[in-house]
Backbone bond lengths (Angstrom), bond angles and torsions (degrees), N, CA, C in turn:
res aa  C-N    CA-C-N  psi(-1)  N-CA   C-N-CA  omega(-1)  CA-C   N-CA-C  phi
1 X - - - 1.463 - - 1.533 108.96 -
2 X 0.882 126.74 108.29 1.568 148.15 154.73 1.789 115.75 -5.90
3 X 1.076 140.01 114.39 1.349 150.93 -166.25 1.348 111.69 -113.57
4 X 1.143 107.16 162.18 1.909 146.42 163.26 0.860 125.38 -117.92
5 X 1.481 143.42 79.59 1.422 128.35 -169.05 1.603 109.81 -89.69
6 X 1.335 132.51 109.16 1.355 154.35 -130.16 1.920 93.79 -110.73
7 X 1.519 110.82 -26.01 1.102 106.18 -170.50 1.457 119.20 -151.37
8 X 1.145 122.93 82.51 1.546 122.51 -143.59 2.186 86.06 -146.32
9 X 1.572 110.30 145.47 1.146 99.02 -168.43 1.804 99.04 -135.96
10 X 0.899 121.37 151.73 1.490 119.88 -158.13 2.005 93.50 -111.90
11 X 1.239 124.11 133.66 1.748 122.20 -172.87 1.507 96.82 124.29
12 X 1.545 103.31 169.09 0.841 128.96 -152.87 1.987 83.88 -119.58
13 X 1.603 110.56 128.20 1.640 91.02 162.28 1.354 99.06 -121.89
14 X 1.520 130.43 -171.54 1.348 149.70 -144.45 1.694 97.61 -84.77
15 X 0.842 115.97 -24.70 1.677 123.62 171.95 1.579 101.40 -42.96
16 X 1.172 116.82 138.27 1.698 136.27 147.18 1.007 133.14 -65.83
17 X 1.706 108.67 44.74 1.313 110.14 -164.95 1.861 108.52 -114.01
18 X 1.390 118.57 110.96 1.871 106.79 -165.35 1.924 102.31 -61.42
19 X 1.446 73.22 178.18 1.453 89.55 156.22 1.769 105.34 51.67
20 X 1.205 131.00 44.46 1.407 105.23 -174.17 2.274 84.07 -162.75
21 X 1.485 100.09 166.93 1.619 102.99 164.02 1.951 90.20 101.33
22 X 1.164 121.77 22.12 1.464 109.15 -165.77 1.567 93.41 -143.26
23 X 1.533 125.76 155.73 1.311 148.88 -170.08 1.689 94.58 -67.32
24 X 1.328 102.93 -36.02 1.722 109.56 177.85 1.531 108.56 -56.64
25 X 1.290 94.62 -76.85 1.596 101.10 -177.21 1.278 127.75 -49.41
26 X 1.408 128.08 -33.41 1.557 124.17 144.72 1.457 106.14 -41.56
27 X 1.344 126.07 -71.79 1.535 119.90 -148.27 1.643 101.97 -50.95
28 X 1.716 100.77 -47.98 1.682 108.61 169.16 1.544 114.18 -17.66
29 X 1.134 101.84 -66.22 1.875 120.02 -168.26 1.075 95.26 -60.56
30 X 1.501 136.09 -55.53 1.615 111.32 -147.95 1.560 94.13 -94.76
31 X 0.987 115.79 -8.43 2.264 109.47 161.92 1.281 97.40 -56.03
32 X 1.215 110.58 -64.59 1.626 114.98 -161.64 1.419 121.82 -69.51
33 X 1.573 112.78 -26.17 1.669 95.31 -177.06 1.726 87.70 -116.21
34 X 1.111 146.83 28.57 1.519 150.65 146.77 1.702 101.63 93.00
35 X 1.517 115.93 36.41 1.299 104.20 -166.57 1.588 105.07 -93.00
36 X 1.061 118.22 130.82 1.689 128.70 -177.16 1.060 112.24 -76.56
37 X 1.545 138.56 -38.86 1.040 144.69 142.22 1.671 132.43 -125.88
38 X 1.081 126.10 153.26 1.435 135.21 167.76 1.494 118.78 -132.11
39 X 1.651 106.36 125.99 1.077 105.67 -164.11 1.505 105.27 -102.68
40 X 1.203 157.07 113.73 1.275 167.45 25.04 1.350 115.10 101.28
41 X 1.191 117.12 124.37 1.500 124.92 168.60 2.074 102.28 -137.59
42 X 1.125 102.32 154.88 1.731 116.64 -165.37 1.902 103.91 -87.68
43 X 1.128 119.86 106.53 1.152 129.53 -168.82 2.025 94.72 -83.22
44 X 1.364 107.46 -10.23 1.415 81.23 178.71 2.104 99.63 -90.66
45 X 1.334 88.79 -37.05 1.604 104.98 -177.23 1.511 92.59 -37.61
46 X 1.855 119.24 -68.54 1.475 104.22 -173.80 1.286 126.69 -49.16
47 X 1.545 131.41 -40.49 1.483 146.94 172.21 0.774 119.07 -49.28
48 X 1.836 127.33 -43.64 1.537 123.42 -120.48 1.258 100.84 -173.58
49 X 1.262 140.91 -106.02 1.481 141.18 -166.66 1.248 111.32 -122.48
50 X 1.658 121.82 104.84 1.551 143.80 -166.36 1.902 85.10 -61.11
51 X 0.956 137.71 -65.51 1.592 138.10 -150.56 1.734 91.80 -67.85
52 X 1.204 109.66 -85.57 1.585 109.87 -176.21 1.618 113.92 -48.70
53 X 1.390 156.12 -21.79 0.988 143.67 129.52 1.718 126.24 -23.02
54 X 1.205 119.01 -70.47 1.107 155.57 -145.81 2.106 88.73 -75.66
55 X 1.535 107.01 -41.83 1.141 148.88 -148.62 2.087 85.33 -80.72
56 X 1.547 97.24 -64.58 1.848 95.46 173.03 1.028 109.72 -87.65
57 X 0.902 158.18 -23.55 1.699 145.07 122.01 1.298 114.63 -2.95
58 X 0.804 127.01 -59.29 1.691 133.13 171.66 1.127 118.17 -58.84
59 X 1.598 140.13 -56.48 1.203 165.24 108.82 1.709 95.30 29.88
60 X 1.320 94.98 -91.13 1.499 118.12 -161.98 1.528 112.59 -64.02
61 X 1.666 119.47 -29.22 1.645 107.99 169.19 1.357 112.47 -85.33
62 X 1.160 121.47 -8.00 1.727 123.34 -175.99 1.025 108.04 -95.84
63 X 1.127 133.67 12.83 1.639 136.10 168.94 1.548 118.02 -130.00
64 X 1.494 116.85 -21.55 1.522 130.56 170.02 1.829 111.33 -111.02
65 X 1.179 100.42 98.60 1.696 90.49 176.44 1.553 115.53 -75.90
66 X 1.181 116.06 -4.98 1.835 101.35 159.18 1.720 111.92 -71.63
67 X 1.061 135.14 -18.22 1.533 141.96 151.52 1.016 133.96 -69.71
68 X 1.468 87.63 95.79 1.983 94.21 165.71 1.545 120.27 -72.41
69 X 1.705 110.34 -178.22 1.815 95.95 167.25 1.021 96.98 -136.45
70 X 1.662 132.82 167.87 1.374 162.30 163.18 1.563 87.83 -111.35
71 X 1.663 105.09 137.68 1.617 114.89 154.82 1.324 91.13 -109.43
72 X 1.660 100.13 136.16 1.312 123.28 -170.12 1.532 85.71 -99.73
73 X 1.548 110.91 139.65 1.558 130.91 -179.18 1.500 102.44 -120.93
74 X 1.640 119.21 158.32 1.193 120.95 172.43 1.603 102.96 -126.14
75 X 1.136 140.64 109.24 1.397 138.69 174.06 1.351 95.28 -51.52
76 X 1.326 158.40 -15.66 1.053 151.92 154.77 1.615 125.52 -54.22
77 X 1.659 103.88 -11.89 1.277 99.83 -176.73 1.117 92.18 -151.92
78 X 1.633 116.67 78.88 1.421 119.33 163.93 1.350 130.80 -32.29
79 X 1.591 112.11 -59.70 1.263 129.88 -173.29 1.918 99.67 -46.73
80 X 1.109 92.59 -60.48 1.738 115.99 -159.60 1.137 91.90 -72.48
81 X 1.203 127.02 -32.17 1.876 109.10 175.94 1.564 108.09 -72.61
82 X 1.090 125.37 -48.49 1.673 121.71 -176.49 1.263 109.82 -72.52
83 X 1.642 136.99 -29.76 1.398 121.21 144.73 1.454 123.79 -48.69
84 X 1.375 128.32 -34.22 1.294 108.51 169.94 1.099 132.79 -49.17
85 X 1.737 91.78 -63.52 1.563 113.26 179.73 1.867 105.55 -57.43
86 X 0.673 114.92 -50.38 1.570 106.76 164.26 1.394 129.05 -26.27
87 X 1.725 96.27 -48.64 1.246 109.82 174.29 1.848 129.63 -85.74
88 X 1.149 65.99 -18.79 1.761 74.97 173.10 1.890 134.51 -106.75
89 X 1.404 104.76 -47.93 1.149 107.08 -173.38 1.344 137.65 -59.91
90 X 1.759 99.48 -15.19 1.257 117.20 175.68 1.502 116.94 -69.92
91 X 1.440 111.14 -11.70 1.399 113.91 -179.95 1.363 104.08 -87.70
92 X 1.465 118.37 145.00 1.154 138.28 -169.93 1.865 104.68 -57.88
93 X 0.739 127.87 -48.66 1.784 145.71 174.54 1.299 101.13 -51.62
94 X 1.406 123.95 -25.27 1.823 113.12 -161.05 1.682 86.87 -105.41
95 X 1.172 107.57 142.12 1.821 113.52 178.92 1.054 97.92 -123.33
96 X 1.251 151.58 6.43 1.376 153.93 -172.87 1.456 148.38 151.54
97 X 1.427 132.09 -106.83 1.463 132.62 -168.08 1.712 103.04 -175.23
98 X 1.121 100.83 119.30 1.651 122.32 138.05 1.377 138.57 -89.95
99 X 1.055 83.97 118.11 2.042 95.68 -179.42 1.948 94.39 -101.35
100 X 1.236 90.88 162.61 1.365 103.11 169.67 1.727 119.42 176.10
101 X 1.698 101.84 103.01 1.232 124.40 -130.80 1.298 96.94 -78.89
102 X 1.632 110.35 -46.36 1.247 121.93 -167.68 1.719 107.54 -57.79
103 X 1.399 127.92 -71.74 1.352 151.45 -173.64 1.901 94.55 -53.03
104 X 1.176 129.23 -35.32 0.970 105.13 169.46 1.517 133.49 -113.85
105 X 1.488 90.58 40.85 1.667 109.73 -168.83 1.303 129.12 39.03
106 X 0.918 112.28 37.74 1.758 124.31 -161.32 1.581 115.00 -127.61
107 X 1.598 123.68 83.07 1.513 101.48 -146.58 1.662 111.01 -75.73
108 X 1.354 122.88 -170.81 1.494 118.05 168.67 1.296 123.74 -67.26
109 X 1.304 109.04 -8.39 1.764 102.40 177.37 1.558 101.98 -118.67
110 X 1.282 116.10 41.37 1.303 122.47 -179.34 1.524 119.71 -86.35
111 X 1.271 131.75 160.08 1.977 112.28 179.55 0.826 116.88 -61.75
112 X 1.847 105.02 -35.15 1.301 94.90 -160.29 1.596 118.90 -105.85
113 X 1.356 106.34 11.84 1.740 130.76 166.00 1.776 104.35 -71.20
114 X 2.045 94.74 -27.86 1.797 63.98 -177.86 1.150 103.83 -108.99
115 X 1.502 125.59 0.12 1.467 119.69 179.78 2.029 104.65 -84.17
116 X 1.255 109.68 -2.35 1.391 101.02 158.75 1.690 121.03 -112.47
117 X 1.519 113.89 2.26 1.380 123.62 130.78 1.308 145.12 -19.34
118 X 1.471 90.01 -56.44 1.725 119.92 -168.05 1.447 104.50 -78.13
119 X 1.780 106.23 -35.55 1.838 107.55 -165.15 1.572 91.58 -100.43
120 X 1.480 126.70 -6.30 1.663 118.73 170.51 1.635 109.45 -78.50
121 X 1.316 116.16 -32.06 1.158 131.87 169.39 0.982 129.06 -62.01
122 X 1.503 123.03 -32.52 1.475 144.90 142.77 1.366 127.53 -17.89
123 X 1.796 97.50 -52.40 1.535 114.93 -140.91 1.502 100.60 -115.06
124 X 1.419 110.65 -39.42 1.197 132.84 -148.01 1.828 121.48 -106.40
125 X 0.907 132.41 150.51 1.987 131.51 170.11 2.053 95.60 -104.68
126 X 2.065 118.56 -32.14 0.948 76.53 -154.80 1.679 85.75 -133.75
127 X 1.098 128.04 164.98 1.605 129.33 175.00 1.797 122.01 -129.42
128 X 0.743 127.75 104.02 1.462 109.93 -179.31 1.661 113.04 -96.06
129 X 1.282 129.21 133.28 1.270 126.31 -142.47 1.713 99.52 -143.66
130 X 1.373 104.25 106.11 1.282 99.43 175.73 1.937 105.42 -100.42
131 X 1.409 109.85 128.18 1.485 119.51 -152.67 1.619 105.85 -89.75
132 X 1.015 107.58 150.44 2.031 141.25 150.57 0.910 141.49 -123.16
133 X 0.751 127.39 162.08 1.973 157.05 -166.80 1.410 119.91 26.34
134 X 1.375 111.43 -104.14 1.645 83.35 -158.90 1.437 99.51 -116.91
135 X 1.365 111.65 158.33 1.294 133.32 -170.17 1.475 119.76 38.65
136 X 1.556 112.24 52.98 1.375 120.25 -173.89 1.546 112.76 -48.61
137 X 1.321 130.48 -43.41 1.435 136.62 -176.07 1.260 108.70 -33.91
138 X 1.501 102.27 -90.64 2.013 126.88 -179.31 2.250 94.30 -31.46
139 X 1.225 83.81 -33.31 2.294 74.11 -165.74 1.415 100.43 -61.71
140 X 1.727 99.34 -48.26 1.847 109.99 -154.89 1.929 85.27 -64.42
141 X 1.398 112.53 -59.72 1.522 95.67 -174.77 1.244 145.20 -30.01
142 X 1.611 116.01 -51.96 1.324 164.48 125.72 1.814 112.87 9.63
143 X 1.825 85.41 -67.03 1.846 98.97 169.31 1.753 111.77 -67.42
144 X 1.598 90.21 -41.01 1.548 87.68 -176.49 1.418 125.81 -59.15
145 X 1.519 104.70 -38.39 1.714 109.98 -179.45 1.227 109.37 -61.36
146 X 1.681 123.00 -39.80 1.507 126.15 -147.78 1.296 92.14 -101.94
147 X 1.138 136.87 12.02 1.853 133.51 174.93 1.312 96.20 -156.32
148 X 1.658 122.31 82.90 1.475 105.08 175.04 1.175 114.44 -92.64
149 X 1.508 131.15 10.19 1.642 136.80 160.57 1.337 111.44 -96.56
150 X 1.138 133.89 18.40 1.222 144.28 174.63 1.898 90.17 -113.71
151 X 1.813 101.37 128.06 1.662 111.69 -162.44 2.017 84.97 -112.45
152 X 1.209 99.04 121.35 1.839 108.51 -174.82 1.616 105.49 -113.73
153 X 1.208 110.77 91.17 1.284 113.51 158.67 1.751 124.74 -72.26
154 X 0.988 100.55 128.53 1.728 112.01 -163.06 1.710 104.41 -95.31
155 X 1.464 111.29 74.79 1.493 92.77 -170.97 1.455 123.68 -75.72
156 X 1.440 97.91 153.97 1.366 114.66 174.44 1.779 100.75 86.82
157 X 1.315 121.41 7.62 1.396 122.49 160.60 1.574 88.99 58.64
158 X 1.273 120.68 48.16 1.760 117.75 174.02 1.475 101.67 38.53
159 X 1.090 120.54 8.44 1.713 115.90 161.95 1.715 119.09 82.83
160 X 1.900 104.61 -89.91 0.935 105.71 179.78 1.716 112.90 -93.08
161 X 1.683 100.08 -17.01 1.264 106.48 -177.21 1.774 108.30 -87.13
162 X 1.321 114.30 49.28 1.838 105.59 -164.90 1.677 102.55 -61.06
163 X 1.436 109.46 -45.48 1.184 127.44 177.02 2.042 115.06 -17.77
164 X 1.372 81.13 -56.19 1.685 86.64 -175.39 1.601 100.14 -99.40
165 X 1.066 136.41 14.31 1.531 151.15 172.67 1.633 92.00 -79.85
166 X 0.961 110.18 -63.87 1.776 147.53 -174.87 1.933 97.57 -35.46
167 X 1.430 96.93 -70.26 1.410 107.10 -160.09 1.648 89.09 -87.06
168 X 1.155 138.55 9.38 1.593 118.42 178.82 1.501 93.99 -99.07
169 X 1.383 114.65 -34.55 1.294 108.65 172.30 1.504 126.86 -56.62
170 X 1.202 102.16 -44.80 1.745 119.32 -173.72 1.785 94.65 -57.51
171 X 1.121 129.71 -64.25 1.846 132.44 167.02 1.292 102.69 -48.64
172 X 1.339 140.09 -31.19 1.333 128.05 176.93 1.416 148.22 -141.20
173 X 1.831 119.15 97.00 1.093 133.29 -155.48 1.621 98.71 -38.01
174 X 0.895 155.70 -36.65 1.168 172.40 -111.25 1.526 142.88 -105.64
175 X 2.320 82.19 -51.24 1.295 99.83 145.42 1.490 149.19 -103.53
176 X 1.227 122.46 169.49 1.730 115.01 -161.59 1.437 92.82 -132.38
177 X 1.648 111.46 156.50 1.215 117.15 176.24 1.298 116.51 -132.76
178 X 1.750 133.39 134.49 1.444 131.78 -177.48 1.719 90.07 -106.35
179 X 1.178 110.72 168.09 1.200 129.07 -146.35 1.891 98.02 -126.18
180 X 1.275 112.68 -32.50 1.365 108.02 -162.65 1.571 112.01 -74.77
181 X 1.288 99.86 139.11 1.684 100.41 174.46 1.552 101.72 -168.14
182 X 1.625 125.54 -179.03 1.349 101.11 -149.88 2.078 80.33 -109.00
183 X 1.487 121.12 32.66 1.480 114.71 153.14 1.174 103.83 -136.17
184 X 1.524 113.76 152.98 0.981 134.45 -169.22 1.350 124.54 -49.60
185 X 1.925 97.33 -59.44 1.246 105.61 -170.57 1.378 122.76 84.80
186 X 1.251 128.06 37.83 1.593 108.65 -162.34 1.441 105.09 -64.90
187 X 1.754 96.30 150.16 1.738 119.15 177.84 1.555 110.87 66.79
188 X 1.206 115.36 23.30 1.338 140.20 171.48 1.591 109.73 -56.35
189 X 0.853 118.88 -52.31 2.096 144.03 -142.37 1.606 91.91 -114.42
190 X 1.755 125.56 -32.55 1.539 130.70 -176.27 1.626 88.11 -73.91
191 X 1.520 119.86 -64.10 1.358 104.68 -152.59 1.484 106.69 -80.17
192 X 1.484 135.20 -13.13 1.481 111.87 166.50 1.721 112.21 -68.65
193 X 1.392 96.30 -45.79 1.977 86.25 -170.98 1.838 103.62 -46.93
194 X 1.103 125.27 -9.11 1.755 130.80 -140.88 1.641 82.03 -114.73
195 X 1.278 123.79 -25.42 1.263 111.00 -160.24 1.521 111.59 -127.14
196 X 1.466 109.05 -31.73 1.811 121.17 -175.55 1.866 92.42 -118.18
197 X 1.062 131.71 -31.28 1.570 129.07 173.89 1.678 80.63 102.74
198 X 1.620 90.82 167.66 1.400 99.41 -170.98 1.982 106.62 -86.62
199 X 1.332 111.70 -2.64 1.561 117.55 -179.93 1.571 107.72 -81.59
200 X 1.260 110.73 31.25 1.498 117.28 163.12 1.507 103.95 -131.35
201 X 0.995 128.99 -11.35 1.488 108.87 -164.59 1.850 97.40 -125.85
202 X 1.474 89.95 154.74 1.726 104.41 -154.03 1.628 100.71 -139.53
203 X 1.198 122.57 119.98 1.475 133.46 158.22 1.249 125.47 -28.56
204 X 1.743 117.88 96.97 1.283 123.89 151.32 1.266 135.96 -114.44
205 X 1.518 133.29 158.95 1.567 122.90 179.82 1.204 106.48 -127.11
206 X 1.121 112.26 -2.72 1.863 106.39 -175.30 1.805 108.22 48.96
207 X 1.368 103.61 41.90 1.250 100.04 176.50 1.886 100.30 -87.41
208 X 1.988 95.96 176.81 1.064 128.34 -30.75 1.721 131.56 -64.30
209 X 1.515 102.28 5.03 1.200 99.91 157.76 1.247 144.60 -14.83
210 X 1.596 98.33 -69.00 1.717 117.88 164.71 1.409 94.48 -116.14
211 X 1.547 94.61 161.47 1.481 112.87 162.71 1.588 113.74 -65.52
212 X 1.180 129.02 148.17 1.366 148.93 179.11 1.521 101.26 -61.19
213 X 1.435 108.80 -50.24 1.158 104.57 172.27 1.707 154.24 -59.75
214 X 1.393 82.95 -14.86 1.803 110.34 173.04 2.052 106.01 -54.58
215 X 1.868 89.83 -62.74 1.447 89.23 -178.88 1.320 122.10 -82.92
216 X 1.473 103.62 -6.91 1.542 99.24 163.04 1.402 135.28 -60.58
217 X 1.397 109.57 -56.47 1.720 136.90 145.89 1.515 106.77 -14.43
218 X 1.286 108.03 -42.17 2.194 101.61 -175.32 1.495 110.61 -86.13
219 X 1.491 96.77 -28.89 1.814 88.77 179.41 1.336 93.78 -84.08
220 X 1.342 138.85 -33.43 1.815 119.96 -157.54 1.426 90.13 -77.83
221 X 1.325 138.53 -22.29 1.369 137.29 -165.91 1.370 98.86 -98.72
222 X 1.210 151.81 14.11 1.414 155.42 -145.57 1.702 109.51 -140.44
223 X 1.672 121.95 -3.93 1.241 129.84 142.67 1.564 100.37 81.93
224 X 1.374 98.37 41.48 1.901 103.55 -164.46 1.480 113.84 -109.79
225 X 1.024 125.89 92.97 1.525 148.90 -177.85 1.842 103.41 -22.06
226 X 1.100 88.21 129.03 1.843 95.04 176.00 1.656 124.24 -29.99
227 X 1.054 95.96 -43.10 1.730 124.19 174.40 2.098 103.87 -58.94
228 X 1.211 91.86 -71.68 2.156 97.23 174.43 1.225 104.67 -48.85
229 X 1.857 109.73 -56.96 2.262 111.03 -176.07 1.733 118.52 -39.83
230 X 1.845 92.36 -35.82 1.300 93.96 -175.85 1.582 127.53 -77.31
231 X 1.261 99.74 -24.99 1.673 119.13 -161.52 1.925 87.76 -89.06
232 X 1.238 104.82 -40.71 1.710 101.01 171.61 1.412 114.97 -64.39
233 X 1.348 84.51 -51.89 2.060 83.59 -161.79 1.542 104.58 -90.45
234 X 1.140 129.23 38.74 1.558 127.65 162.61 1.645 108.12 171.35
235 X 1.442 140.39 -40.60 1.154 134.25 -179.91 1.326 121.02 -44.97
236 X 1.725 102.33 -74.42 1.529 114.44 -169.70 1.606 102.89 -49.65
237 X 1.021 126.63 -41.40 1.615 129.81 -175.68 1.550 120.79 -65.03
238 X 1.427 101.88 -35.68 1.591 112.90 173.01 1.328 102.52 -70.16
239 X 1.443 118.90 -45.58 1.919 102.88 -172.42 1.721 103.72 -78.83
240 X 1.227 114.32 -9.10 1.898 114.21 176.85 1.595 94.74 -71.97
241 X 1.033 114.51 -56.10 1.793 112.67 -163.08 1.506 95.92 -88.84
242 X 1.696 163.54 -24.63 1.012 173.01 8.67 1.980 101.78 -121.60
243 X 1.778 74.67 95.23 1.294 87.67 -173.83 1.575 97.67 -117.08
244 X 1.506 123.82 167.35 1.094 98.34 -173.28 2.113 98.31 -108.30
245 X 1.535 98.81 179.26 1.536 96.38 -148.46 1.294 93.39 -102.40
């Protein structure tokens, strides 16, 4: 069955893991687990240098059309985040924005998380937002009410907290949830479809990080009718980026 990979990151990180961090080793994955596209965010950009990240990101979807891009932003560098996105999103290959609260110490209810909110909201239909510090819920809501054409994928379904991942979705058409993280979670993927429907939640692997197959394993084990697999593992993502289904 045909895929979207919603959350897939292009670099090499500190892990001991071979063979992986290269334009190859993505393409590898989406042969093998049928993914049509994967959209990409710069693992050095999150670590290390927002411009030169952001920089092979660009590189690497303009030459592979199974690669999409995320411009990775730093609320730390206002200026330099809206020059990116300036620079990037207008290209057909870039579908949006990565935040990432933790790595850049900056939590989601931070000033300056929402004053680069306001200029993603500007620019942008979609954000994928990996969250921090304190009282992440009330923030993600907050963004959601005050930009409801702005589409907020909540990655990693807050992880251990999916539960309230679950119910922010159910209050809000708006938000989306990826599933991948390096625990399982069992009955994770049962209680959002049960609680937000499965037309919020969208296929990620955090590859090559992880194998594709980790988060694959929870939905095939998750008892989800051909009709939900599809609307997960490629629909909901095609009408986010407006692809056709």
């Amino acid at each position: 069955m045909k895929k979207i990979d919603m959350h897939a990151h292009l670099g090499r990180w500190w892990f001991p893991i071979p063979n992986t961090g290269t334009v190859e080793s993505l393409l590898r994955l989406c042969d093998e687990y049928d993914i049509e596209h994967a959209v990409i965010s710069s693992g050095h950009a999150i670590t290390y240098d927002m411009r030169v990240g952001n920089a092979e990101v660009a590189e690497a979807v303009e030459k592979h059309e199974q690669l999409l891009g995320y411009c990775y932003c730093n609320a730390n560098f206002l200026e330099e985040s809206c020059e990116e996105m300036d620079a990037y999103l207008p290209r057909d290959c870039f579908v949006g924005v990565k935040i990432h609260a933790s790595y850049s110490a900056c939590g989601t209810g931070d000033t300056k998380m929402y004053e680069l909110m306001a200029e993603i909201a500007s620019r942008t239909s979609l954000v994928k937002m990996h969250t921090g510090g304190a009282d992440v819920p009330r923030h993600l809501a907050a963004y959601a009410d005050k930009y409801p054409e702005l589409n907020i994928i909540i990655a990693h379904a807050l992880a251990a907290d999916y539960k309230t991942a679950a119910d922010l979705a159910a209050q809000h058409s708006n938000i989306y949830l990826d599933f991948c993280s390096s625990g399982a979670y069992r009955g994770k993927i049962e209680y959002a479809i049960a609680t937000c429907g499965v037309g919020q939640i969208v296929f990620g692997s955090d590859m090559d990080l992880l194998e594709p197959a980790f988060t694959l394993g929870q939905f095939e084990g998750a008892g989800l009718t051909d009709e939900q697999k599809r609307a997960a593992y490629y629909g909901n993502a095609a009408g986010l980026l407006g692809l056709g289904t």
